[in-house]
ChimeraX commands (.cxc) that place a marker at each C-alpha (Angstrom):
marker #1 position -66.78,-49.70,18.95 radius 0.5
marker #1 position -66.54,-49.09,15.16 radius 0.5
marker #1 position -67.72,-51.89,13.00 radius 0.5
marker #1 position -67.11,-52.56,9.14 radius 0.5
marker #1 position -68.35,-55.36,6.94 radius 0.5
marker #1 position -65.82,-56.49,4.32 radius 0.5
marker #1 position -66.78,-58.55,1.31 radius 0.5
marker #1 position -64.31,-59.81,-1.42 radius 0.5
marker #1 position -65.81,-61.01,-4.79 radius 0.5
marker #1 position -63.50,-62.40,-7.71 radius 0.5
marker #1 position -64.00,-64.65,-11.02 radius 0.5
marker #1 position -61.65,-66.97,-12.16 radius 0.5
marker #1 position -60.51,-69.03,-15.13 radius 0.5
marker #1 position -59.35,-72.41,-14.54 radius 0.5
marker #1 position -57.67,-74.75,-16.21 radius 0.5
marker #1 position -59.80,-77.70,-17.42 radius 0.5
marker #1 position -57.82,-80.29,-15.44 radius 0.5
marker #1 position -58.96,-78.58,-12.16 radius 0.5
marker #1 position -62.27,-79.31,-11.04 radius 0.5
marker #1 position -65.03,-77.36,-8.88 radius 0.5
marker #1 position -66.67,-80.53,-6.63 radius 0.5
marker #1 position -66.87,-81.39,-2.70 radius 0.5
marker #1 position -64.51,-82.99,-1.13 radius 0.5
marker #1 position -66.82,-85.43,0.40 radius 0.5
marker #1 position -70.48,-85.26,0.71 radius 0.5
marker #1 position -71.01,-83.11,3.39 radius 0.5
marker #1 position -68.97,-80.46,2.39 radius 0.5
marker #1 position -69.42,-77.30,-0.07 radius 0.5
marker #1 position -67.74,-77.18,-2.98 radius 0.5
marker #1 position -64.30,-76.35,-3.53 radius 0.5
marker #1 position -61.01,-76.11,-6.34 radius 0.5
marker #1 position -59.56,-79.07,-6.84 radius 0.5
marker #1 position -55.59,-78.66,-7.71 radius 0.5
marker #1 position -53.91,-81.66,-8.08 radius 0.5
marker #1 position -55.93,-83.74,-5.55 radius 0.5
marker #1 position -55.61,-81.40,-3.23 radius 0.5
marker #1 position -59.03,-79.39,-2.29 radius 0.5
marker #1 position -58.74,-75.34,-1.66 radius 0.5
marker #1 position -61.61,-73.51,0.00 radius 0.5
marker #1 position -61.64,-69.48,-1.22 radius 0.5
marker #1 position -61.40,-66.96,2.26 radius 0.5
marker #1 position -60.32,-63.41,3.08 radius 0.5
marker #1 position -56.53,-62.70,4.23 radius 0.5
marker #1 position -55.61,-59.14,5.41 radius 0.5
marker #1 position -51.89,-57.52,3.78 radius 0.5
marker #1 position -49.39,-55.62,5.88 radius 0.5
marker #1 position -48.56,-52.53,3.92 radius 0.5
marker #1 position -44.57,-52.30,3.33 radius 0.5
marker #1 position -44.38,-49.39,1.44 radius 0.5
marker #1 position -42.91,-48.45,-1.35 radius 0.5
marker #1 position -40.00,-50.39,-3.20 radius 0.5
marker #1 position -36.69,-49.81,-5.57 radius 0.5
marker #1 position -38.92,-49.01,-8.40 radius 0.5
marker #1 position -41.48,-46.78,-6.47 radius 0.5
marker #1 position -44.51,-49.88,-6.51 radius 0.5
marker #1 position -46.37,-50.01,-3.63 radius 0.5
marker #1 position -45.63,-53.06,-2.33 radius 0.5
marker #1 position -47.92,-55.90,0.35 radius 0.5
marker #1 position -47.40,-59.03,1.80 radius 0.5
marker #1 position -49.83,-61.62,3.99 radius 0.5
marker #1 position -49.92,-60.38,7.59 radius 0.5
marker #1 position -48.34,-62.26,10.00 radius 0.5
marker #1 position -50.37,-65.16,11.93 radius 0.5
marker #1 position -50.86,-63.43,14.99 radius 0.5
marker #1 position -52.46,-60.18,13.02 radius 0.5
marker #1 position -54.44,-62.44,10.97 radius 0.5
marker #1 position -55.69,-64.05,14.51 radius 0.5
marker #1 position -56.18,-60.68,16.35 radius 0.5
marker #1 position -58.62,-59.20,13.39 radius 0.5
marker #1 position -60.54,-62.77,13.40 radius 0.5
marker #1 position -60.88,-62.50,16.93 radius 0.5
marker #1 position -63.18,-59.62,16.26 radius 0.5
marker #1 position -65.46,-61.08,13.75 radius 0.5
marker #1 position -68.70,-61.07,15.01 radius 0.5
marker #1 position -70.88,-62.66,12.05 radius 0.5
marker #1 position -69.67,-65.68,10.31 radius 0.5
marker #1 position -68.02,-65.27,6.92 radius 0.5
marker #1 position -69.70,-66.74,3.81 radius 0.5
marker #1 position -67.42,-68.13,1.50 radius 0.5
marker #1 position -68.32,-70.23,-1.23 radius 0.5
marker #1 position -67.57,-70.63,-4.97 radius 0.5
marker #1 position -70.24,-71.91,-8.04 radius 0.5
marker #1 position -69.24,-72.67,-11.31 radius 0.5
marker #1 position -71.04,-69.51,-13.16 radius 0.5
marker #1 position -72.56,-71.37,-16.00 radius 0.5
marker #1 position -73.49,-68.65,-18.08 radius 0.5
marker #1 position -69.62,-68.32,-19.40 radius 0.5
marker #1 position -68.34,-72.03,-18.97 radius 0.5
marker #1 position -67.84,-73.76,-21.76 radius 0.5
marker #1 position -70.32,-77.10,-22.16 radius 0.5
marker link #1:1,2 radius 0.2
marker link #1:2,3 radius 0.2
marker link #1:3,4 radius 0.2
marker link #1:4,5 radius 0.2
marker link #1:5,6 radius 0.2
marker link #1:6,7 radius 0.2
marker link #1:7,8 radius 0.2
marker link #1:8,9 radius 0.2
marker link #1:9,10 radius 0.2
marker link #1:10,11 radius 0.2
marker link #1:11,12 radius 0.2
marker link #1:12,13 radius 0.2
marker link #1:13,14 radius 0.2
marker link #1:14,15 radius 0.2
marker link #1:15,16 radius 0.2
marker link #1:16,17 radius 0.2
marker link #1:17,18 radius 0.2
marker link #1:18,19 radius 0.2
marker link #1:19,20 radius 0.2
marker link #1:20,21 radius 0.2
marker link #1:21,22 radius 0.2
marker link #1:22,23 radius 0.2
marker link #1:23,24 radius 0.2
marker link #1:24,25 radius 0.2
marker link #1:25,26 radius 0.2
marker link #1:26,27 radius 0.2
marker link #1:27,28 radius 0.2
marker link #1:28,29 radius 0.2
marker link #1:29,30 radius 0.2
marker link #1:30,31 radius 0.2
marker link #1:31,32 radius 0.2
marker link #1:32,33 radius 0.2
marker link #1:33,34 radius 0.2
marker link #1:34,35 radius 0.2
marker link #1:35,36 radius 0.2
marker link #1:36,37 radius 0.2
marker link #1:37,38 radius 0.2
marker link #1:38,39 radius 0.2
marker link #1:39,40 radius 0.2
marker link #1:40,41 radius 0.2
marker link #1:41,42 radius 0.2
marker link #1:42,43 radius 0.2
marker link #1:43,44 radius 0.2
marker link #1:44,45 radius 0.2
marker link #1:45,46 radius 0.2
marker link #1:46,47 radius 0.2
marker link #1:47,48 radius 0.2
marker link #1:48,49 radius 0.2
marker link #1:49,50 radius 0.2
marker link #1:50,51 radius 0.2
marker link #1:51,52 radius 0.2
marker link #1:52,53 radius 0.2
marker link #1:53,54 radius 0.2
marker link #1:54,55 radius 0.2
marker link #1:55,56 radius 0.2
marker link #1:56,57 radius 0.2
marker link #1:57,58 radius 0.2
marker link #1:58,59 radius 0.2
marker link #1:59,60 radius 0.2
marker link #1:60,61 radius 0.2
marker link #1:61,62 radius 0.2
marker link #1:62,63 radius 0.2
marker link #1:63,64 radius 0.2
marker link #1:64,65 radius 0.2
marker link #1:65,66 radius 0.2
marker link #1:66,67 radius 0.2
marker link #1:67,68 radius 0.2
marker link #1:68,69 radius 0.2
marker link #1:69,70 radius 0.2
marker link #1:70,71 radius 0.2
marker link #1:71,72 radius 0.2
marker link #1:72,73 radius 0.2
marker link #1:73,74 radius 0.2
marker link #1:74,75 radius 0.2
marker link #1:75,76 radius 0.2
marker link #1:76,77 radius 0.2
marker link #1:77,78 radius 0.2
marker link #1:78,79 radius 0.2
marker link #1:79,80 radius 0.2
marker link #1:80,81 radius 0.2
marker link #1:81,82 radius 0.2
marker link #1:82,83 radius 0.2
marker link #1:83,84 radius 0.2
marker link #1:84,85 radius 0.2
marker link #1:85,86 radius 0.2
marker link #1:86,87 radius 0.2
marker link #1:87,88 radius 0.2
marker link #1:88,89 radius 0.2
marker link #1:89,90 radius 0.2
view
């Protein structure tokens, strides 16, 4: 069986009113959006090809692809998010 290893790695800039803190104690940290706590993870696209305009154009796969190509991962995924100091503002 083929294997591949995927890794996704993106910066963002948030708005001061959202915050990057645990939900509770236990937990990692996460984006807080209006009270409401959001966790960054992979999701695969379903190619739909091209549109009126000639764009390539995706859209989130369907539950029960995004459960079949989970069901294969064999090492947990990692995802986490840090505030990267080095470019935040004080």
């Amino acid at each position: 069986m083929k294997k591949i290893r995927t890794r996704v790695a993106y910066e963002l800039e948030i708005p001061d009113q959202w915050k990057v803190l645990p939900p509770s104690e236990d937990e990692t940290e996460g984006l807080m959006i209006d009270g409401k706590f959001y966790q960054p993870a992979i999701t695969w696209l379903e190619y739909k090809g091209k549109d009126a305009e000639g764009c390539e154009t995706w859209e989130s796969a369907d539950d029960d692809t995004q459960n079949l190509i989970f069901d294969h991962i064999r090492n947990q995924i990692e995802c986490s998010i840090r505030q990267i100091k080095k470019f935040s503002a004080p």
